[in-house]
Predicted model as a PDB file, atoms N, CA, C, CB and O in Angstrom, pLDDT in the B-factor column:
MODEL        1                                                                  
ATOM      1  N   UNK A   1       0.822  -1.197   0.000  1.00 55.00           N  
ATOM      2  CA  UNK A   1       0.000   0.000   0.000  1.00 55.00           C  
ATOM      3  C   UNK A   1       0.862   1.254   0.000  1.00 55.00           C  
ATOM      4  CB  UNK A   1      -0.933   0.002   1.202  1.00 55.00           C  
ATOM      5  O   UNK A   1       0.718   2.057  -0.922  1.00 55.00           O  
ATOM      6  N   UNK A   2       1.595   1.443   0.801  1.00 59.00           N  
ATOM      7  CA  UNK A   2       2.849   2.267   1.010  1.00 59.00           C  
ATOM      8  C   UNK A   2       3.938   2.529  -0.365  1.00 59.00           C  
ATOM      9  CB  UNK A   2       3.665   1.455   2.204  1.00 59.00           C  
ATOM     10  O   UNK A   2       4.433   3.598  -0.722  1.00 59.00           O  
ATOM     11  N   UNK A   3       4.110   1.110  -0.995  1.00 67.00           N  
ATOM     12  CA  UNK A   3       5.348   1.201  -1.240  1.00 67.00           C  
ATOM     13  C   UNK A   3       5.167   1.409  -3.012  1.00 67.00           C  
ATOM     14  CB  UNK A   3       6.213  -0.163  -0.580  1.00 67.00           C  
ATOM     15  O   UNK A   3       6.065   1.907  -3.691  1.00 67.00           O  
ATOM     16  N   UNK A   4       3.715   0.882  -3.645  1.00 68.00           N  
ATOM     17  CA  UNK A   4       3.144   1.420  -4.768  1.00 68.00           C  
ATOM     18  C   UNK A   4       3.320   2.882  -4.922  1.00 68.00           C  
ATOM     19  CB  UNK A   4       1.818   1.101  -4.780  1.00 68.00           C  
ATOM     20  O   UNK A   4       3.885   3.164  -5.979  1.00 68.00           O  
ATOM     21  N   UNK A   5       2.932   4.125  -4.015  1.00 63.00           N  
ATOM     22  CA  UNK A   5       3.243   5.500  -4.651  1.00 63.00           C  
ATOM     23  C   UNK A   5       4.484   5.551  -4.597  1.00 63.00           C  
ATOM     24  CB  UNK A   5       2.687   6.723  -4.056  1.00 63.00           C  
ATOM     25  O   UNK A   5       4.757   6.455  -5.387  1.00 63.00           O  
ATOM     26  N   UNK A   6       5.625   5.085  -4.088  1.00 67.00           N  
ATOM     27  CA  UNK A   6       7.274   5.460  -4.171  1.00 67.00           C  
ATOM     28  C   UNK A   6       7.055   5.093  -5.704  1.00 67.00           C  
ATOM     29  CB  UNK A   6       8.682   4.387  -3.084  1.00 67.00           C  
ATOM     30  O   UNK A   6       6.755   5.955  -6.530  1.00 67.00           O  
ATOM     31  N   UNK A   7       7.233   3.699  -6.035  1.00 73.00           N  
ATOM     32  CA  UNK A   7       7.440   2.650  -7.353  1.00 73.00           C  
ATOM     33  C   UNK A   7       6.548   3.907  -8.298  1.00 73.00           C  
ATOM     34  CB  UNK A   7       6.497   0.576  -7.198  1.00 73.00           C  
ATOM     35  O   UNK A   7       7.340   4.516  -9.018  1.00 73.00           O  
ATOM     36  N   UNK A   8       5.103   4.404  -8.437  1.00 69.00           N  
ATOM     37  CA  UNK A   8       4.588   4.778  -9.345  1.00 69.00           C  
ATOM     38  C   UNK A   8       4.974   6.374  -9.333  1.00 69.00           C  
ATOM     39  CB  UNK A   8       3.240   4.329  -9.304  1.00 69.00           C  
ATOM     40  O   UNK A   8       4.404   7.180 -10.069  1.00 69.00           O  
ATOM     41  N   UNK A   9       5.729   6.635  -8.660  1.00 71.00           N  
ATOM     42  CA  UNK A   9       6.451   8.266  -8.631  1.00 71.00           C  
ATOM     43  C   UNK A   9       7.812   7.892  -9.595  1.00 71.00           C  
ATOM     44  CB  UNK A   9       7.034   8.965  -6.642  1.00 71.00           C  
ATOM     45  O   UNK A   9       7.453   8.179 -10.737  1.00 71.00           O  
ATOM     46  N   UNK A  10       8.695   7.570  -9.626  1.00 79.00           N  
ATOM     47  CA  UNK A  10       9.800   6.735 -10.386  1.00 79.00           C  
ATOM     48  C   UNK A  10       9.173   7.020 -12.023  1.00 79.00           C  
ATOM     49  CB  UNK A  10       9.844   4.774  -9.811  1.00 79.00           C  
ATOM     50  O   UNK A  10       9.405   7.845 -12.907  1.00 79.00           O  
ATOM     51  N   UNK A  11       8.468   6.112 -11.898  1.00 79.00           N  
ATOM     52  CA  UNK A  11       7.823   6.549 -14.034  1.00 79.00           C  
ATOM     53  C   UNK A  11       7.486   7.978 -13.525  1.00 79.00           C  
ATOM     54  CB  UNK A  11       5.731   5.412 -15.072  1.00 79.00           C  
ATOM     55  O   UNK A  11       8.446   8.607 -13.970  1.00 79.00           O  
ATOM     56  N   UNK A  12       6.607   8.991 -12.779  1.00 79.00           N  
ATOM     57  CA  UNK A  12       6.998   9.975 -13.248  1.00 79.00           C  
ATOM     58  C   UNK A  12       7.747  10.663 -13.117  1.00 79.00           C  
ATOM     59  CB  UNK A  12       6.552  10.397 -13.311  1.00 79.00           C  
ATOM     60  O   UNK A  12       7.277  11.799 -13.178  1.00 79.00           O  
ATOM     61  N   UNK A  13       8.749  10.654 -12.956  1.00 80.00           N  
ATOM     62  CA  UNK A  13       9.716  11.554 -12.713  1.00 80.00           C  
ATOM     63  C   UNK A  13      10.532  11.265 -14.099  1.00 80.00           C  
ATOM     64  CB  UNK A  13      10.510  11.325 -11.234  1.00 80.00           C  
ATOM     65  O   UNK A  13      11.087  12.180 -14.708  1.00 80.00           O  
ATOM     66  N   UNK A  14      10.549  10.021 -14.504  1.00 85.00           N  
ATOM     67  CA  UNK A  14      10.969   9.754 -15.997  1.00 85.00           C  
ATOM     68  C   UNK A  14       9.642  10.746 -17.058  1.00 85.00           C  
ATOM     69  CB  UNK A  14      10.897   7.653 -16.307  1.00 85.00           C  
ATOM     70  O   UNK A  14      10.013  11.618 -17.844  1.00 85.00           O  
ATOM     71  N   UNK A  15       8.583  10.493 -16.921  1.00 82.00           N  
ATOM     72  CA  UNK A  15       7.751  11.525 -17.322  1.00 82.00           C  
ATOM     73  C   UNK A  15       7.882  12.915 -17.520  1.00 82.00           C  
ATOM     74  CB  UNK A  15       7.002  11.487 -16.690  1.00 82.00           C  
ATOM     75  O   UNK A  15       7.616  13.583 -18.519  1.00 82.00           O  
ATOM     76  N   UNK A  16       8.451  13.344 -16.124  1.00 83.00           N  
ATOM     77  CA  UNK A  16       8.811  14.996 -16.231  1.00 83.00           C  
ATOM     78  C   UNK A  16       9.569  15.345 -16.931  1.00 83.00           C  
ATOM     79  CB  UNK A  16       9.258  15.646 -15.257  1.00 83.00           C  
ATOM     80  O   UNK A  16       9.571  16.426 -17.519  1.00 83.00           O  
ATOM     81  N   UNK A  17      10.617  14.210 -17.019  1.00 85.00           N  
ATOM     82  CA  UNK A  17      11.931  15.105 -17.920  1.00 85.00           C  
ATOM     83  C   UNK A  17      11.477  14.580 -19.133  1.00 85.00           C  
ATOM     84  CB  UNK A  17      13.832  14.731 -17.612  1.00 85.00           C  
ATOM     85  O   UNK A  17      12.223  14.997 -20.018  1.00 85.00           O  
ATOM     86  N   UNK A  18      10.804  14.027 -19.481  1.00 87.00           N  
ATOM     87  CA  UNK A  18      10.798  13.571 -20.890  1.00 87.00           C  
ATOM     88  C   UNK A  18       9.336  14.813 -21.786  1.00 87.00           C  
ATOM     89  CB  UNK A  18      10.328  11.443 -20.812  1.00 87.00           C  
ATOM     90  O   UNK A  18       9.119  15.124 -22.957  1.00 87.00           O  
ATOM     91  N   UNK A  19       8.776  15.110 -20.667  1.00 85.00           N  
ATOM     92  CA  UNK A  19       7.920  16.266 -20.950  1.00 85.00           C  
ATOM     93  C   UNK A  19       8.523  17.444 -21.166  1.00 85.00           C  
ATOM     94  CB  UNK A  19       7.059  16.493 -20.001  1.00 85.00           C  
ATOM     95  O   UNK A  19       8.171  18.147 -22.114  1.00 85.00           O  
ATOM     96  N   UNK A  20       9.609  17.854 -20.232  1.00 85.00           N  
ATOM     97  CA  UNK A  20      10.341  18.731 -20.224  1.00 85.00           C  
ATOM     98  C   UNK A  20      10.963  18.996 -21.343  1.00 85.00           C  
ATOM     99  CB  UNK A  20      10.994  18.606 -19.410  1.00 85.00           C  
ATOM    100  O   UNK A  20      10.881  20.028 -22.009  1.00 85.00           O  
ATOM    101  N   UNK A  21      11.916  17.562 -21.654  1.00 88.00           N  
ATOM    102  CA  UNK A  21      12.366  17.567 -22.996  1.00 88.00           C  
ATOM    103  C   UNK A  21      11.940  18.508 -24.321  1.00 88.00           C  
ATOM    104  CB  UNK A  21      12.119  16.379 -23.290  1.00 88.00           C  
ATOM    105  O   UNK A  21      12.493  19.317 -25.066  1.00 88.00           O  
ATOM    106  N   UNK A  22      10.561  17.878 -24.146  1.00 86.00           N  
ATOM    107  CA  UNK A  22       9.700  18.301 -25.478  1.00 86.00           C  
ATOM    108  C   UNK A  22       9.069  19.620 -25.432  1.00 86.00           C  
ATOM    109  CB  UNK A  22       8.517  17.315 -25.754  1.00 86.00           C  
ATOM    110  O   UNK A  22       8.179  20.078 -26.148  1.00 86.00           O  
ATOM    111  N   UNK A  23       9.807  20.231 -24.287  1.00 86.00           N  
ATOM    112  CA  UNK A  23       8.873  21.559 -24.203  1.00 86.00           C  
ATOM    113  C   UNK A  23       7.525  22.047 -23.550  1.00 86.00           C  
ATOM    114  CB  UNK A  23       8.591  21.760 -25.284  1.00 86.00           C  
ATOM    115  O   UNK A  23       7.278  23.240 -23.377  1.00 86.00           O  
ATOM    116  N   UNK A  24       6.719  21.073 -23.221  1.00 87.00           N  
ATOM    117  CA  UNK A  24       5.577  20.633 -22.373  1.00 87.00           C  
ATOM    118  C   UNK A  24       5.671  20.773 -21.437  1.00 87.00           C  
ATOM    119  CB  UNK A  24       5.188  19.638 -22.327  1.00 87.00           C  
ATOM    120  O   UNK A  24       5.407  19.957 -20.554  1.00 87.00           O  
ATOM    121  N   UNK A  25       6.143  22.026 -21.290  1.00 87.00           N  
ATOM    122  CA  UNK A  25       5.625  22.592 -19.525  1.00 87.00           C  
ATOM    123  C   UNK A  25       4.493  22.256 -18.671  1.00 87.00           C  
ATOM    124  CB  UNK A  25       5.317  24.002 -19.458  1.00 87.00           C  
ATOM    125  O   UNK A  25       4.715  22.009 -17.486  1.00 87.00           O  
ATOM    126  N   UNK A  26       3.510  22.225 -19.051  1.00 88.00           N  
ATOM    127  CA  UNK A  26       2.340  22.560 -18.426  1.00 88.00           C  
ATOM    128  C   UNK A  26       2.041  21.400 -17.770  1.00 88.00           C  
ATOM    129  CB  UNK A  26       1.285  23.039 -19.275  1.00 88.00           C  
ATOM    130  O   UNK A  26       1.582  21.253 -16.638  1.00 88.00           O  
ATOM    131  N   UNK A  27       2.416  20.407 -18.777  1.00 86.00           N  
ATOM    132  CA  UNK A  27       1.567  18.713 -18.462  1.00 86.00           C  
ATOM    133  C   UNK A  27       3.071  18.925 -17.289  1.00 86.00           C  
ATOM    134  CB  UNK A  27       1.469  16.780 -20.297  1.00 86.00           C  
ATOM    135  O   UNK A  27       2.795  19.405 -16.190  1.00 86.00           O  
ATOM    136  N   UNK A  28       4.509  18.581 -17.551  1.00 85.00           N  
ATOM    137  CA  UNK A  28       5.964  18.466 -16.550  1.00 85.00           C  
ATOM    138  C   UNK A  28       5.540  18.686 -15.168  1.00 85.00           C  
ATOM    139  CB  UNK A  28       7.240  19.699 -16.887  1.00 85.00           C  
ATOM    140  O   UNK A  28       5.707  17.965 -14.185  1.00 85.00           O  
ATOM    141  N   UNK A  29       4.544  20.635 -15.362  1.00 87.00           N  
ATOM    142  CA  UNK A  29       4.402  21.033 -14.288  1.00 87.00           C  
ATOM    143  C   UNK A  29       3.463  20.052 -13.267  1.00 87.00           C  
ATOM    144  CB  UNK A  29       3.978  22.291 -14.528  1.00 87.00           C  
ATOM    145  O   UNK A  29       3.812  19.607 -12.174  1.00 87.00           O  
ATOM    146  N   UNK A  30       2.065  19.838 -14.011  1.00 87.00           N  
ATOM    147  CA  UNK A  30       1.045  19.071 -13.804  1.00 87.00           C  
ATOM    148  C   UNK A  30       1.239  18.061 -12.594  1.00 87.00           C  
ATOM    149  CB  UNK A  30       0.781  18.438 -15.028  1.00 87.00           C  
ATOM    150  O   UNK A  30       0.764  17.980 -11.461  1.00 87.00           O  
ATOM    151  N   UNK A  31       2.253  17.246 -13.425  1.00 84.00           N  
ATOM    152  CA  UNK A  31       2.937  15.625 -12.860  1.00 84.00           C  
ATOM    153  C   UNK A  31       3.780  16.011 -11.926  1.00 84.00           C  
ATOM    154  CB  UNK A  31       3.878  14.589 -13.995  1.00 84.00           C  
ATOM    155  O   UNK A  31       3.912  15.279 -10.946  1.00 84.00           O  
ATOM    156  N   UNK A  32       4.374  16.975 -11.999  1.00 81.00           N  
ATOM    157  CA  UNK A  32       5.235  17.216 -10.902  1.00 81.00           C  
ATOM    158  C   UNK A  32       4.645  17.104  -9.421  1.00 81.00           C  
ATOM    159  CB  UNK A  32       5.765  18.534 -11.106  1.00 81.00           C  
ATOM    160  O   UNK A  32       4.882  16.393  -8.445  1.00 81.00           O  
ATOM    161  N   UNK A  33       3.419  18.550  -9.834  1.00 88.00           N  
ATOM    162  CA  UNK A  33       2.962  18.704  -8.609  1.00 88.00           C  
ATOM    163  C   UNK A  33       1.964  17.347  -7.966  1.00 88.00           C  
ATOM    164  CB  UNK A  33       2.215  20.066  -8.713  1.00 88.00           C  
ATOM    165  O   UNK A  33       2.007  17.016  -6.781  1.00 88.00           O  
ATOM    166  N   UNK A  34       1.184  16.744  -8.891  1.00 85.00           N  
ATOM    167  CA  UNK A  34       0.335  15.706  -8.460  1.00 85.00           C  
ATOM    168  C   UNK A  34       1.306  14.482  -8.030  1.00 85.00           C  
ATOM    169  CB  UNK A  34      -0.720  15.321  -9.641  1.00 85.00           C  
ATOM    170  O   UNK A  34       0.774  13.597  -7.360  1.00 85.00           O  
ATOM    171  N   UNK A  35       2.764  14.338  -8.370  1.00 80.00           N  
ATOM    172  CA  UNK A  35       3.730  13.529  -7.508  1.00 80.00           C  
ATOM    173  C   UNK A  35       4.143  13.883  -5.842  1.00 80.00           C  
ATOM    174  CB  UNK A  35       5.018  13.607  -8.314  1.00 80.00           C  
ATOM    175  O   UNK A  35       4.391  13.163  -4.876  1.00 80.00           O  
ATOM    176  N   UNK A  36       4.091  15.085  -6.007  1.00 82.00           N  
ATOM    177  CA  UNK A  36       4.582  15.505  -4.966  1.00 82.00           C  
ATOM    178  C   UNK A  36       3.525  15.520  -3.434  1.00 82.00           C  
ATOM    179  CB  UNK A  36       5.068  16.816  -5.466  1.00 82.00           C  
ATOM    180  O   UNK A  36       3.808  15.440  -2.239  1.00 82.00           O  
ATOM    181  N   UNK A  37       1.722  15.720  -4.474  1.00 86.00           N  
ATOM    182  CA  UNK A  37       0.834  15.409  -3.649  1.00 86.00           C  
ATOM    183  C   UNK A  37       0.626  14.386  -2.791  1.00 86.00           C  
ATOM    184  CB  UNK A  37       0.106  15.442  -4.136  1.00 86.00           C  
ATOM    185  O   UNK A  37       0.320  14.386  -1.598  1.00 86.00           O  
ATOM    186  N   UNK A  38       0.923  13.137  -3.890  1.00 80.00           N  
ATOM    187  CA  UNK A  38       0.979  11.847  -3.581  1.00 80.00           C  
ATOM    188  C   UNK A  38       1.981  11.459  -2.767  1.00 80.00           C  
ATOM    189  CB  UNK A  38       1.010  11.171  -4.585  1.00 80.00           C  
ATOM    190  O   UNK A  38       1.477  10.643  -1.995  1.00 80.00           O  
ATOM    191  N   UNK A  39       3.224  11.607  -2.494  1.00 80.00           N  
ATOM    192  CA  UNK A  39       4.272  11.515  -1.518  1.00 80.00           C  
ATOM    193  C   UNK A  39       3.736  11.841  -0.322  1.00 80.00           C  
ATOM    194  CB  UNK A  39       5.407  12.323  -1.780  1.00 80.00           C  
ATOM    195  O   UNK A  39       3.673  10.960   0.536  1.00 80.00           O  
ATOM    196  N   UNK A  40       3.214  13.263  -0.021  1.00 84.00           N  
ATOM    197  CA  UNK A  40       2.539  14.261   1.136  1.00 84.00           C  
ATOM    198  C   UNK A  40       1.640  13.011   1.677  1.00 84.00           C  
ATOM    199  CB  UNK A  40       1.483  15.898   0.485  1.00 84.00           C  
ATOM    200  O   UNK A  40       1.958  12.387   2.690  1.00 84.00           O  
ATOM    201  N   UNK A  41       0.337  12.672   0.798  1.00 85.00           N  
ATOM    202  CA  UNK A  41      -0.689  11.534   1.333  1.00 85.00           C  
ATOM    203  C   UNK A  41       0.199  10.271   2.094  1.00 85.00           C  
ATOM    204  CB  UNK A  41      -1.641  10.838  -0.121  1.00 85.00           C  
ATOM    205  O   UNK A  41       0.053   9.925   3.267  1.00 85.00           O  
ATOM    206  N   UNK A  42       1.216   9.647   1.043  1.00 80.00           N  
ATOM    207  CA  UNK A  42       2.020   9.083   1.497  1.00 80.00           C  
ATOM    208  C   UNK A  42       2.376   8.700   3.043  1.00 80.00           C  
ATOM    209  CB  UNK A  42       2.690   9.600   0.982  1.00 80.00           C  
ATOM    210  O   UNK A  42       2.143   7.883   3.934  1.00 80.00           O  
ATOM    211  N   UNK A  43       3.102   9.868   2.719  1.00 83.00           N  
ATOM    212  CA  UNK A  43       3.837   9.901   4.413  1.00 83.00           C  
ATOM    213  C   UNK A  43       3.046  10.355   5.799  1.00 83.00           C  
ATOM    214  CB  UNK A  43       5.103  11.048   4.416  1.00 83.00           C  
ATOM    215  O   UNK A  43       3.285  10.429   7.004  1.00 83.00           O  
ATOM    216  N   UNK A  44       2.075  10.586   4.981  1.00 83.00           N  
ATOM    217  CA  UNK A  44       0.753  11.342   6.153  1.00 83.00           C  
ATOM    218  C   UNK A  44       0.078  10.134   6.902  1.00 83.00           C  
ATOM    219  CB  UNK A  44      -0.788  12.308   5.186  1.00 83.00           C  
ATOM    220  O   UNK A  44      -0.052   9.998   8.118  1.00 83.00           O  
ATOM    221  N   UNK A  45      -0.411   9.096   5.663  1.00 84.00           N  
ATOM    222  CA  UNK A  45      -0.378   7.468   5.832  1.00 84.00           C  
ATOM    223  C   UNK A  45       0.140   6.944   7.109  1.00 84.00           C  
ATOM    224  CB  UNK A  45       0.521   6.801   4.757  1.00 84.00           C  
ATOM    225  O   UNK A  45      -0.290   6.550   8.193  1.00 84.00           O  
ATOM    226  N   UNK A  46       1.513   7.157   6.351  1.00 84.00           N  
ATOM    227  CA  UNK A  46       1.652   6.449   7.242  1.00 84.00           C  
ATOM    228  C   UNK A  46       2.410   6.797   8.823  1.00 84.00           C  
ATOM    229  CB  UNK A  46       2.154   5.594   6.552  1.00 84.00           C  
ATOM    230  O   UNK A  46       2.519   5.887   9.645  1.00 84.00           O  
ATOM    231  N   UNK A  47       2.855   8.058   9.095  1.00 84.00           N  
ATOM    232  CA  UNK A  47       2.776   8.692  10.425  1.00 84.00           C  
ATOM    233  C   UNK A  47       0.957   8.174  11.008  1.00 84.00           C  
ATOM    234  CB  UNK A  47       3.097  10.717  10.169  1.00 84.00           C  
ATOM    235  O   UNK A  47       0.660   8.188  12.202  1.00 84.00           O  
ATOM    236  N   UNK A  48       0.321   7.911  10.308  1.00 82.00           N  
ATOM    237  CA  UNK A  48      -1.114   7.812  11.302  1.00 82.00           C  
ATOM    238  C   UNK A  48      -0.772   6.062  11.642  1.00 82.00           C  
ATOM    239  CB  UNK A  48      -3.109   8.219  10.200  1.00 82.00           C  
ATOM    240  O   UNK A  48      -0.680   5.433  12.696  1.00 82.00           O  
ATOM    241  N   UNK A  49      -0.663   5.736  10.416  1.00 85.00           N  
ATOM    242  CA  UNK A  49      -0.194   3.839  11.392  1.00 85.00           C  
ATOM    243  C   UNK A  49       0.782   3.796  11.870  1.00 85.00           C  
ATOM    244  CB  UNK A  49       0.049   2.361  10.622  1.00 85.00           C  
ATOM    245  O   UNK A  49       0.679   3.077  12.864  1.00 85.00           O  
ATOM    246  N   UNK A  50       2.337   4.381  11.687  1.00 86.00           N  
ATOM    247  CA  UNK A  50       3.153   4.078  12.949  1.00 86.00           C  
ATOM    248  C   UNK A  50       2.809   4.838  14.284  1.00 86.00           C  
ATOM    249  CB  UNK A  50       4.597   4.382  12.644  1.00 86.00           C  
ATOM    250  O   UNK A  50       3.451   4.738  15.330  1.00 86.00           O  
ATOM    251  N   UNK A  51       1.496   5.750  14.042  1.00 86.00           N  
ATOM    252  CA  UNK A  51       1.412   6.184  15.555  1.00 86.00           C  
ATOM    253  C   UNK A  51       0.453   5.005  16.184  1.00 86.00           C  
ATOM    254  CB  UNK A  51       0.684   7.883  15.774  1.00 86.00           C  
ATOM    255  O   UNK A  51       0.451   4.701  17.377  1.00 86.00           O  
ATOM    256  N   UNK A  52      -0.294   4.446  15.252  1.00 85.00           N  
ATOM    257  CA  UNK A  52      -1.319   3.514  15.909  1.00 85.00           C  
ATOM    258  C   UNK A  52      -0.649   2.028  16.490  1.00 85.00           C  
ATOM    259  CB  UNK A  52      -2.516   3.185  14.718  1.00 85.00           C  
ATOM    260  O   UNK A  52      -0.958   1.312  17.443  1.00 85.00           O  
ATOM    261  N   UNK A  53       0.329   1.938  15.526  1.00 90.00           N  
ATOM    262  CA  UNK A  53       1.275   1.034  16.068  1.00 90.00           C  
ATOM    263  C   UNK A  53       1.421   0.823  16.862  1.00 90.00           C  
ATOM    264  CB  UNK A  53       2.086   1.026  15.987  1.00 90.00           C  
ATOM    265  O   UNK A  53       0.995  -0.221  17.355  1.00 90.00           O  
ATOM    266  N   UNK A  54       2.602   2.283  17.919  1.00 89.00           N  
ATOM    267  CA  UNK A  54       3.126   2.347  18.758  1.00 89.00           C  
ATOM    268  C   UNK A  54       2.031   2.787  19.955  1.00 89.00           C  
ATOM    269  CB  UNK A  54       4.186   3.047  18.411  1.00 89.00           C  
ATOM    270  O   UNK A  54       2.354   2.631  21.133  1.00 89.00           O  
ATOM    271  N   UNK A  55       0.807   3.308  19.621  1.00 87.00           N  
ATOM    272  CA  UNK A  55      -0.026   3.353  20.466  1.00 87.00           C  
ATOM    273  C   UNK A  55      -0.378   4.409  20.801  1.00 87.00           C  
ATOM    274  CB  UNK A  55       0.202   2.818  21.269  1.00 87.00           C  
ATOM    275  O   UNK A  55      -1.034   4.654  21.814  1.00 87.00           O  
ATOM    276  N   UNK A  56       0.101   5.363  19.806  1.00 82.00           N  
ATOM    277  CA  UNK A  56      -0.264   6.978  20.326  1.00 82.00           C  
ATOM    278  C   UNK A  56      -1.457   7.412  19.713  1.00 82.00           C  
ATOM    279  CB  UNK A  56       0.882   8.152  19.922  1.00 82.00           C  
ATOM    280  O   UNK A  56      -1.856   6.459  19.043  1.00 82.00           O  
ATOM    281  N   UNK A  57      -2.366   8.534  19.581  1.00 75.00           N  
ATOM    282  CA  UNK A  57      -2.882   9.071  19.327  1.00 75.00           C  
ATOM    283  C   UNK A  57      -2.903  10.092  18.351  1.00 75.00           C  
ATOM    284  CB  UNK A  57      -3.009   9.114  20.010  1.00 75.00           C  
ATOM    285  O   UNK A  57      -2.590  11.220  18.732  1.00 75.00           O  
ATOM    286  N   UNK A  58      -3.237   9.903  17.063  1.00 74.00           N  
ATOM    287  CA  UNK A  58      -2.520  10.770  15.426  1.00 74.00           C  
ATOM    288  C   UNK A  58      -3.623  10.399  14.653  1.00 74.00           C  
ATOM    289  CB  UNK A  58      -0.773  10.088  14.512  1.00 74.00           C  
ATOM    290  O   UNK A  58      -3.791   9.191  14.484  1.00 74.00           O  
ATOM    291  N   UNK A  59      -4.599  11.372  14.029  1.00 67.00           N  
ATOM    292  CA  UNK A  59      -5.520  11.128  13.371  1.00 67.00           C  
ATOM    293  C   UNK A  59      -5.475  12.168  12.308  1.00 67.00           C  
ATOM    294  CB  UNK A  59      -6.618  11.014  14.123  1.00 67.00           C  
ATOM    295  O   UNK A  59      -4.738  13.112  12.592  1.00 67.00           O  
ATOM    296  N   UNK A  60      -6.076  12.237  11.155  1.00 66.00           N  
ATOM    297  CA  UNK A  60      -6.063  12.971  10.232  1.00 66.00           C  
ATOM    298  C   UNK A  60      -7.248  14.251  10.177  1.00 66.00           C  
ATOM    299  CB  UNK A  60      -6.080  12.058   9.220  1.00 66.00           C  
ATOM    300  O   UNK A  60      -7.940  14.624   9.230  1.00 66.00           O  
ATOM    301  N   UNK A  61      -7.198  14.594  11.150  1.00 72.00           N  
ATOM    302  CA  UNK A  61      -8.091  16.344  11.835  1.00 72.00           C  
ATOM    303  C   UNK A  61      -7.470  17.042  11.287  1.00 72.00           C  
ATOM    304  CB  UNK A  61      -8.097  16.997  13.516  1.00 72.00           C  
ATOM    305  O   UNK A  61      -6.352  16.527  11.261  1.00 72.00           O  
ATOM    306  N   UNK A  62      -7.443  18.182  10.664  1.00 68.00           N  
ATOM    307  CA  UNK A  62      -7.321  18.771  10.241  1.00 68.00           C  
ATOM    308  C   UNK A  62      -8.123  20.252  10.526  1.00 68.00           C  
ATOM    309  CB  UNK A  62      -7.282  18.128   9.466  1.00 68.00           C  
ATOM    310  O   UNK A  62      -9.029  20.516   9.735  1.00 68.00           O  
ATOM    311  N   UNK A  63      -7.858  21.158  11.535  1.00 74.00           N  
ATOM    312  CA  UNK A  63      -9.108  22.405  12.106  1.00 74.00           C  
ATOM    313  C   UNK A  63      -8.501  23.318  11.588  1.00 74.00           C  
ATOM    314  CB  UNK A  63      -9.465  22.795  13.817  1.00 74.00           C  
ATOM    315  O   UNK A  63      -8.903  24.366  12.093  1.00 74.00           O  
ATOM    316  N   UNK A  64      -7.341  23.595  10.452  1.00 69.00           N  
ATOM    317  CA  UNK A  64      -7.396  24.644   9.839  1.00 69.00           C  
ATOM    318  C   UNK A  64      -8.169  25.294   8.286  1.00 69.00           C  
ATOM    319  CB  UNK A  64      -6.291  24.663   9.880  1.00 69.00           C  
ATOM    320  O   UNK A  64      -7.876  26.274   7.602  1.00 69.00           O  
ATOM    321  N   UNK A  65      -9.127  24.365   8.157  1.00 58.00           N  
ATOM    322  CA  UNK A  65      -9.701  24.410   6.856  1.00 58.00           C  
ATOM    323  C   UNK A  65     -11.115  24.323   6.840  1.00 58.00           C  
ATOM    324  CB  UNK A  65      -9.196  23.416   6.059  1.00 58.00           C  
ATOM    325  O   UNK A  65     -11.724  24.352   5.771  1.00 58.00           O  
TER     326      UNK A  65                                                      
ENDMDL                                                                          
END                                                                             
């Protein structure tokens, strides 16, 4: 579950530069940022199960929005 967005970030990052390449900013930019989203979810993931793990208390609240 975890280890699929690392593996499916890899093709894009081959993506970006190959967008880049061609001049295709927009889409480069696109993928960039929606990689970078996906990392964020990522690691957000999983700070909530190694806290549940270890037994602490870490939930995905969020009261600034």
């Amino acid at each position: 579950l975890i280890v699929l967005p690392l593996v499916g970030n890899a093709a894009e990052l081959v993506s970006v530069i190959v967008f880049t390449a061609g001049r295709r900013m927009d889409l480069a930019f696109a993928v960039a940022i929606r990689s970078a989203l996906q990392i964020t979810i990522s690691v957000a993931l999983l700070m909530v199960v190694a806290t549940w793990v270890i037994g602490r208390d870490m939930g995905l609240w969020f009261t600034g929005f």
